[in-house]
N, C-alpha and C positions, 0 to 999 in steps of 0.2 A: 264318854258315857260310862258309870259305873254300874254294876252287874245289879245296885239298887233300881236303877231307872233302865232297865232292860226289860220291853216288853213280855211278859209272859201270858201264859194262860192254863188255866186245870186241865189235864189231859181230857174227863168228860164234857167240857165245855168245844174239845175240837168239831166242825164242823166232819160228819158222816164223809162230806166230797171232798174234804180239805187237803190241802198237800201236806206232805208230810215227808221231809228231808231226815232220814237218819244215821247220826253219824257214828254208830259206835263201828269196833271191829270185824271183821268178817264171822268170828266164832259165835258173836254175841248176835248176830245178823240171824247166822244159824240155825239160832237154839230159840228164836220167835223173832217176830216183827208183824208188823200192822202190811196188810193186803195193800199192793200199790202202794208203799213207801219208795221213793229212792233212797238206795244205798251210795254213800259216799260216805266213807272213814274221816276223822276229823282231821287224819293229818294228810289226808288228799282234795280239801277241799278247795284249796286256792288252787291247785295245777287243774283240778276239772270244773271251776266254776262256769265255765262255757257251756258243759253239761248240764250245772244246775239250770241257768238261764234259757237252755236251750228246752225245757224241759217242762220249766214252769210259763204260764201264761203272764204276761205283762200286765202288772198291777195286784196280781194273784197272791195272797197273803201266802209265807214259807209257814212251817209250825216244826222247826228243830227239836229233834229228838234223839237222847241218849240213853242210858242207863237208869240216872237218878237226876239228872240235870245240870252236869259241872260243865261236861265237853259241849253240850248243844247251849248254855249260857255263853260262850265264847266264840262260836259257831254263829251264834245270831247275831251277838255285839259284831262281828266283822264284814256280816251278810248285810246290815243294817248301815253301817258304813260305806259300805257299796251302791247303797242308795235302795236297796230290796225293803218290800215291807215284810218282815221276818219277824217271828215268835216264839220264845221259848216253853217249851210245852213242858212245865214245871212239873216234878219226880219223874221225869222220863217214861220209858217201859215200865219201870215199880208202878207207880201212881196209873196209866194204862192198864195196866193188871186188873189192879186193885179195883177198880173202875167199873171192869167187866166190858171192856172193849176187845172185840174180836183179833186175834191175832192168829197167824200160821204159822209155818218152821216144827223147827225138831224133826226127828226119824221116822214118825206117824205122820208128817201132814197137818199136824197139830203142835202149839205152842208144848215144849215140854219143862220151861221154868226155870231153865239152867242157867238160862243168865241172871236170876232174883236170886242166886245163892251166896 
C-alpha cells in the first residue's frame, strides 16, 4: 500500500465518539490532545499494539493521529496491515485545531498551542 491509497479522513469529518490513537511524543501529547485519545508514540506502537487492541472494540474504526500527518500515515499503513480498520486523520493536530475541535493539555487545562509552532 502506498501512502496514495492510505485511507484518510478531514479531522472535522471524525466522528464526536470516534477513537482516536495518537501517536506523537510525550511533549507534544502535553502541550494538547483531543479528550479520550490514546497515547501511544509512534515508535512504541508495535511493542504495545496489545494495548491498542485491547482497547479498542472489534470492528471499531482507528482514526491516527499525529502532528501534521507524516508519523500517523505510517502508523495506519501498518495498523492496516495488521488487518485493523484504521485512518489517517489528514493535517493531524494542525488541521484538528484549525477545525475548532475541542482539545485539552498545556499548564491551564486547556490546549496551549505549542505543539503548532
Amino acid at each position: 500500500m502506498h501512502f496514495a491509497q492510505l485511507p484518510q479522513m478531514e479531522a472535522a469529518a471524525v466522528p464526536a465518539d470516534g477513537f482516536l490513537l495518537d501517536v506523537r511524543e510525550d511533549d507534544e501529547w502535553a502541550a494538547g490532545h483531543v479528550e479520550g485519545a490514546l497515547h501511544i508514540p509512534m515508535s512504541q506502537v508495535v511493542a504495545r499494539f496489545g494495548e491498542l487492541t485491547e482497547s479498542v472494540d472489534e470492528g471499531r474504526r482507528v482514526h491516527v493521529m499525529c502532528r501534521v500527518g507524516g508519523r500517523s500515515a505510517q502508523v495506519t499503513q501498518y495498523l492496516v496491515a495488521q488487518g485493523l480498520d484504521a485512518v489517517n486523520v489528514d493535517g493531524g493536530m494542525l488541521a484538528w485545531e484549525a477545525s475548532g475541535r475541542p482539545m485539552v493539555g498545556g499548564q491551564d487545562g486547556t490546549a496551549d498551542g505549542a505543539f503548532v509552532l
